[in-house]
N, C-alpha and C positions, 0 to 999 in steps of 0.2 A: 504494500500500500504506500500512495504517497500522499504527502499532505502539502493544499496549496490555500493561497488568503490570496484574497481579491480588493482590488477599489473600483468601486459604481462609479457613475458620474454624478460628481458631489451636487449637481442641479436638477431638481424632477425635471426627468424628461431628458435630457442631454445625451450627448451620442462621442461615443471614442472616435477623436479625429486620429488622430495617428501615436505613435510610442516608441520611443529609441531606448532596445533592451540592452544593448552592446554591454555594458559596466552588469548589468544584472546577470544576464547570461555568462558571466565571469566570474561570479559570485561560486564557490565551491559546495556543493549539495543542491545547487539550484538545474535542475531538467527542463524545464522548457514556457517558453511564456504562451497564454491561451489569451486569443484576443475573440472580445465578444464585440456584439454592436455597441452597445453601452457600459462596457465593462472591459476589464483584463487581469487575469490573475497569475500568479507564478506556482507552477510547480518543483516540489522540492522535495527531498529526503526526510528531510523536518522543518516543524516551525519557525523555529529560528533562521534557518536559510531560506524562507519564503519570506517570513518578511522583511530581510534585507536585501531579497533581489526585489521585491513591492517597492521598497523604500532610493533602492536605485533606478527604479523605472522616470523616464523623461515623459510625459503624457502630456496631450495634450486635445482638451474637450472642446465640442461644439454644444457650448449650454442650450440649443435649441429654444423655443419660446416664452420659456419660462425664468430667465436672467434675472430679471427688473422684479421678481414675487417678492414680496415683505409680508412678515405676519400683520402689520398696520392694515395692507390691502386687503387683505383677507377678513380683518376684524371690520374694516368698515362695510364690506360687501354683506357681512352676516348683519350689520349693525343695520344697514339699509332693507336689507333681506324684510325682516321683525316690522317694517314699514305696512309688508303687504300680507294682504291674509290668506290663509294656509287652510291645510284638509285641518277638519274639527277632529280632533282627537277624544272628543268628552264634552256634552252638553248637558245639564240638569237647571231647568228652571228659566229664567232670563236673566242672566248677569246684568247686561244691557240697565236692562227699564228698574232694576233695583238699584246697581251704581246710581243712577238718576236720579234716585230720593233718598239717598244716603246724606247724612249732618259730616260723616269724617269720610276721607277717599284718601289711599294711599298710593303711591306710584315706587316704581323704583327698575333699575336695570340692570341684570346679574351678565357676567361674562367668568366664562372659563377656556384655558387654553389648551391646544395640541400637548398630549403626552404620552412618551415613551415608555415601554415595557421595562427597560431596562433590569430584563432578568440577569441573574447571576452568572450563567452559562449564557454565553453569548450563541451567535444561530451559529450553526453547525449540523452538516451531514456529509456523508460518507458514500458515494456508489462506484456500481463496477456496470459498465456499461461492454457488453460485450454480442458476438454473433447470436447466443442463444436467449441473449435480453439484456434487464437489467435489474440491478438487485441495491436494493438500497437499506442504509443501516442510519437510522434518525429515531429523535426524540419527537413526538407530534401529537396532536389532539385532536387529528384527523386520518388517520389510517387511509380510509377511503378514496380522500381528499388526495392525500401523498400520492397512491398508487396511479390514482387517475392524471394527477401533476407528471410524474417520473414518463408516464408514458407516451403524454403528451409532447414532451421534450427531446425524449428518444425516436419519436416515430414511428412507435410498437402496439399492438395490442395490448389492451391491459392484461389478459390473462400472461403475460411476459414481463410480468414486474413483481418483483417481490419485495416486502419491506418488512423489515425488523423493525417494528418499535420499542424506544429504547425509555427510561428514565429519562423526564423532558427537562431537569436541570432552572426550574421556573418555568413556567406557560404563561398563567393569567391571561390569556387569549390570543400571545400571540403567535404559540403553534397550533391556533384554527387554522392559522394562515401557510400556501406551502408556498414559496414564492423560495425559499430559502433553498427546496426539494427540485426545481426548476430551475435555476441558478445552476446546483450542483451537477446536476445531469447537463445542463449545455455543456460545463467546462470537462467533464469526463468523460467525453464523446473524441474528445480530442485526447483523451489520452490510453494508454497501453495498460491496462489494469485497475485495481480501486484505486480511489482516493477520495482522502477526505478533506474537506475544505472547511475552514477555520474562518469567520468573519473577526476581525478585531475589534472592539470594544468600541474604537471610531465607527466605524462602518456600520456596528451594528445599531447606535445609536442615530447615526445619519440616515439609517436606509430602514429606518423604523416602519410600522405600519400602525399608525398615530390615532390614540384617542381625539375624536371629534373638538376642536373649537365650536363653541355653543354661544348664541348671545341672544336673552331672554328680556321680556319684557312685562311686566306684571304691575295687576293694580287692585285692591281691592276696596270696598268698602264695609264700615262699621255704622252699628245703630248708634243711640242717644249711649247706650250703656256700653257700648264697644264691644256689644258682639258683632263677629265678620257674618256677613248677609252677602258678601256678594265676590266674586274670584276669577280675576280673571289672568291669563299667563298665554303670550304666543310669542313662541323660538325659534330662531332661525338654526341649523347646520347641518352634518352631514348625518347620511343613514347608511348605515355598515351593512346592514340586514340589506337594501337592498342593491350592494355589490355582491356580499356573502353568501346571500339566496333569496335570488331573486323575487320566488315565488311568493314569499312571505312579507310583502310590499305591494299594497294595496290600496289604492284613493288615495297616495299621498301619505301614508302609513305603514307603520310596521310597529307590531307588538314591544319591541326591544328596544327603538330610539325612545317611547312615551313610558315606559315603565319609570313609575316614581311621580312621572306630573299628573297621571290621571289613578282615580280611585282611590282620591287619597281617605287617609282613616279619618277624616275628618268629616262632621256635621254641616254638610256646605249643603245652604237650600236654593242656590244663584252660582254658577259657575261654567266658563266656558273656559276651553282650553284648545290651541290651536298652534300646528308644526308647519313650518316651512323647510321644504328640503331645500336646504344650500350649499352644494357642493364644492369644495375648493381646488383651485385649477391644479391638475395634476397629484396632489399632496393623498398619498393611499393612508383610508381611517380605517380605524378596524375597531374589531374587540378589545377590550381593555378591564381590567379587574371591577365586576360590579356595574361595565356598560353602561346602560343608559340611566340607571338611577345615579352612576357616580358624579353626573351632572344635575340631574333633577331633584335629587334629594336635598345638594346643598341649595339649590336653590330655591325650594318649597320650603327647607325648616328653617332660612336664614329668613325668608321674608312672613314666617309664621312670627318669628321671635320679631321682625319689626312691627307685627301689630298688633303683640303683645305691649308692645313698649308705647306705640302710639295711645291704646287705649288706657292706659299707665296700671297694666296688670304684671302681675309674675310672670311669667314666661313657662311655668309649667304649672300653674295653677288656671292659667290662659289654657293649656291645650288640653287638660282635664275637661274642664268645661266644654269642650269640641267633643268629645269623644263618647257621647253616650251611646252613638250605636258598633260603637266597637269595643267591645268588653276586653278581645285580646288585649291591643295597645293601649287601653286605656290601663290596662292592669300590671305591660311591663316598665310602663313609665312609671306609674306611683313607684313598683318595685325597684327601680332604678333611683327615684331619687329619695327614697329610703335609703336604701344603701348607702348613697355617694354624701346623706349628709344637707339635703337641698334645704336653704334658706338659712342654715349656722351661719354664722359671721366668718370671711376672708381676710386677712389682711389685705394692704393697699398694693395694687397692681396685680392681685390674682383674683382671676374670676371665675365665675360656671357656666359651661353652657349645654343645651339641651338638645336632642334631636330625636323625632318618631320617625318609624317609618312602618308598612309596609310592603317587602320588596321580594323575590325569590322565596313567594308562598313562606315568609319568613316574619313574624311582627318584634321587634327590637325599639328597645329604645336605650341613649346612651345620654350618659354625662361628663363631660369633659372638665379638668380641672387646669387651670393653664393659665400660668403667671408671664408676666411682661416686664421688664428689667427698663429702667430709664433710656438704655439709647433704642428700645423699640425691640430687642432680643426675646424671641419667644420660648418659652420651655414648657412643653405640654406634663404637667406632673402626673397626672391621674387618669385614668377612665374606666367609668363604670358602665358596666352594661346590662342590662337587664333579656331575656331572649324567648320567644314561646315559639320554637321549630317545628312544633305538634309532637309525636313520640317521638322521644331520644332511645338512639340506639348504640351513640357511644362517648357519652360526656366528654372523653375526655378529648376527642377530636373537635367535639365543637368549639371546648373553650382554648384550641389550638388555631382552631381557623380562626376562630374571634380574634385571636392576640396579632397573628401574622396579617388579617384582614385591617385592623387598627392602623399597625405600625405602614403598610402600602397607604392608606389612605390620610396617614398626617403626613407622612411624605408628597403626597399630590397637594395637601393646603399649604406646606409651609416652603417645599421646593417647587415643585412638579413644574416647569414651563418650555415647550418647545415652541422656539423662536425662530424666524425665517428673516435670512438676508440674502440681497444678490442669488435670490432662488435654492438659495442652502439653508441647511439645518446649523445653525450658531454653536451648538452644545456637541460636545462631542465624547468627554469620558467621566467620572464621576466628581469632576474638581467642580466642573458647570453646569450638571445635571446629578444633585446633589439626591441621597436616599438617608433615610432617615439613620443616623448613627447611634450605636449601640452606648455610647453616654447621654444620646437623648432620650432613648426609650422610656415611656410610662409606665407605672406599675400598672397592669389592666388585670378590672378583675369583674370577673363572668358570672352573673346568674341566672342558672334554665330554669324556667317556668314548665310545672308539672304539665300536659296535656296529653290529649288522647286524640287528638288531632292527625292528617294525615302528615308525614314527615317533611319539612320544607327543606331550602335553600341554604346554607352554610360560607358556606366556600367566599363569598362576593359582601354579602350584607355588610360585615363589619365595614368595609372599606365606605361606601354611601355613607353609613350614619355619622362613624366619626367625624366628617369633613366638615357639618355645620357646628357640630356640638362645640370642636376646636373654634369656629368664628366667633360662634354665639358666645364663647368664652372668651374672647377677645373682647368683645364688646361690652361684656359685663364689668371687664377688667380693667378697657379705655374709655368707654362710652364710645370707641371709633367702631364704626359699621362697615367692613369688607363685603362689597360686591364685587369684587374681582380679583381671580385667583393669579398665583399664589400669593401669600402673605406679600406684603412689600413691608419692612421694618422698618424703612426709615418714615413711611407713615405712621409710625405707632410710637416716636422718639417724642418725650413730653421732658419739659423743663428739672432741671433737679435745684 
């Protein structure tokens, strides 16, 4: 076997103008350079000698139409998008003609950005392309998907592929995707036995397959006594479901972008809610830990918690009150902020913040504890969670995925941001695309609600609920209201 690492064309979309291997092909362990349309890679004995004939290679791209892309362009096009209206994802009542005779009306605009998988094990597969087919050795969350990719690439029948699937070293969604299995089979087409090809940490972060940029627009109204009578939410971005299957993209919808904006647990007698697909030029969105709630959620329990505050109520004694026809989450909220302590006194600069949901046939509710240091430094101390999955069948997994679901998802509030320049991805290893470090970890601590219930979703929840509960604790903490991700600090820097 040999093993070789590649560089895409650092621009969506761009194409390999030409490359002088001379110095690389000199390089000793290094066998032979594979030039694709958009791409080139080196083959080698080993890693090391690949990516220093990669690192000797002279390249040069034709960034094709997409040069001039900025995530700015991109955020005003979603921004403008949210102008026009979209397939209704969810109607009850008339929002409309109740805003109309409302005494208080709230307004506000939530934005969240592009973000990377950035699992632990970078992408990586292994094939042997040969006369009696081809045979591939990967980690993936799509078996099917893989085999049907590998064969595509080789020009085979599928009954002439075979794949090992292997331990996928992180997913989180984005070995749904095989692009990495397609990759590997163009460049070992070109060669004389396996090999396996190695994306590096750059690459794998530049040639991501990008949680959606989302940009929401919401308004509601409250009676005399500040209950919410009336809800209204319509977002612009992209829909994964309907590149990832098609079929399940309908009227302008799909089950998996609205998850978390519609059906919420809450008492709404006036509510409309409305999706705009807004596609972003060239830039591939995919799955991402917790999908479509991990947007909608923060953006449903941050704008609950503003009209909590508008109506100048508690913040969870506000969503108590919501929740009569749902005994679940009304039951693991109390239980949650039981636990965590809700309403004791803070010192100065720490505060709490709240979040419902539910999401992945899963009802949760969390409370975040999370102090703010004068020049804006945030330290999430605590979180508490409360959980009703329906029957538990193995505790101790759940309060496992809680924990790891948690720590991805403060990582998405307080880092998470991929940013586009000159039609490139900005961020490229973990200096600039920062994951939550193991001296910031929170003590999280998990409580399952008995039920008899059919078993729900695990795996993704944590990561949705924590992301408001952290703002909401922000908030509590500066009186500052984050609608847009991630953290920035230096907004949060108050006089000493």
């Amino acid at each position: 076997m040999k093993i070789a690492t590649l560089a895409q064309s650092p621009v969506f979309g761009g194409r390999l103008k030409s490359v002088d291997d001379t110095v690389a092909k000199a390089i000793k362990g290094v066998r032979q350079i594979v030039r694709l349309a958009d791409a080139v890679a080196v083959v080698a004995d080993h890693m090391g000698a690949a990516k220093k004939g990669l690192e000797a290679l002279v390249i040069e791209w034709d960034d094709g139409p997409h040069a001039g892309l900025t995530t700015e362009v991109i955020g005003a096009e979603l921004e403008q998008a949210s102008l026009r209206s979209g397939a209704v994802a969810q109607e009850i009542g008339d929002a409309d003609a109740a805003m109309a005779s409302v005494p208080t009306k709230v307004e506000a605009a939530y934005h969240v950005p592009f973000l990377a998988h950035a699992t632990m094990e970078p992408m990586n597969c292994t094939a042997h392309v040969s006369s009696e087919g081809v045979e591939i050795w990967v980690g993936t969350q799509a078996v099917a998907r893989a085999q049907a990719a590998a064969a595509e690439a080789a020009g085979v029948p599928l009954e002439k592929v075979i794949v090992h699937n292997h331990l996928i070293g992180g997913g989180f969604g984005r070995r749904l995707d095989v692009d990495g299995v397609s990759r590997t089979v163009e460049i070992a087409k070109h060669v004389g036995g396996p090999v396996k090809v190695v994306w590096t940490r750059e690459e794998d972060i530049q040639h991501d397959m990008y949680r959606p940029m989302i940009f929401n627009r919401l308004s509601a109204g409250l009676d005399a006594t500040g209950k919410l009578v009336a809800w209204k939410n319509r977002y612009a971005g992209s829909s994964v479901a309907a590149r990832w299957l098609p079929s399940a993209f309908k009227d302008g919808l799909d089950p998996i972008t609205i998850e978390g904006a519609v059906h919420l647990v809450y008492d709404l007698p006036n509510l409309h809610v409305e999706y705009v697909r807004t596609e972003p030029p060239a830039i591939p969105t995919a799955f991402w830990r917790s999908v479509g709630p991990s947007h909608n959620v923060f953006v449903t329990e941050s704008f609950v918690d503003e009209l909590a505050v508008a109506a100048g109520q508690d913040p969870v004694a506000y969503r108590l009150a919501l929740l009569g026809k749902s005994p679940r989450a009304k039951a693991v909220l109390a239980l949650a902020a039981e636990k965590a302590g809700w309403g004791e006194n803070l010192p100065a600069g720490i505060g709490r913040g709240v979040s419902v949901q539910n999401a992945f046939a899963t009802y949760m509710a969390q409370i975040a504890e999370v102090e703010v240091a004068t020049d804006g430094a945030v330290h999430v101390r605590r979180v508490v969670c409360a959980i009703d999955c329906g029957t538990v069948i193995n505790p101790d997994t759940i309060e496992a995925q809680i924990q790891g679901g948690v720590m991805f998802g403060i990582t998405a509030a307080l880092y998470g941001n991929i940013t586009i320049k000159d039609g490139r991805v900005e961020q490229t290893n973990f200096h600039d695309y920062q994951v939550l470090r193991m001296n910031e970890a929170p003590n999280v601590e998990v409580h399952i609600a008995q039920s008899d219930d059919l078993p729900g979703g695990i795996g993704e929840a944590g990561t949705s609920a924590v992301i408001p509960a952290v703002t909401n604790a922000i908030f509590a903490a500066t009186g500052k209201r984050l609608r847009r991700l991630p953290v920035h600090t230096a907004a949060l820097r108050r006089p000493t």
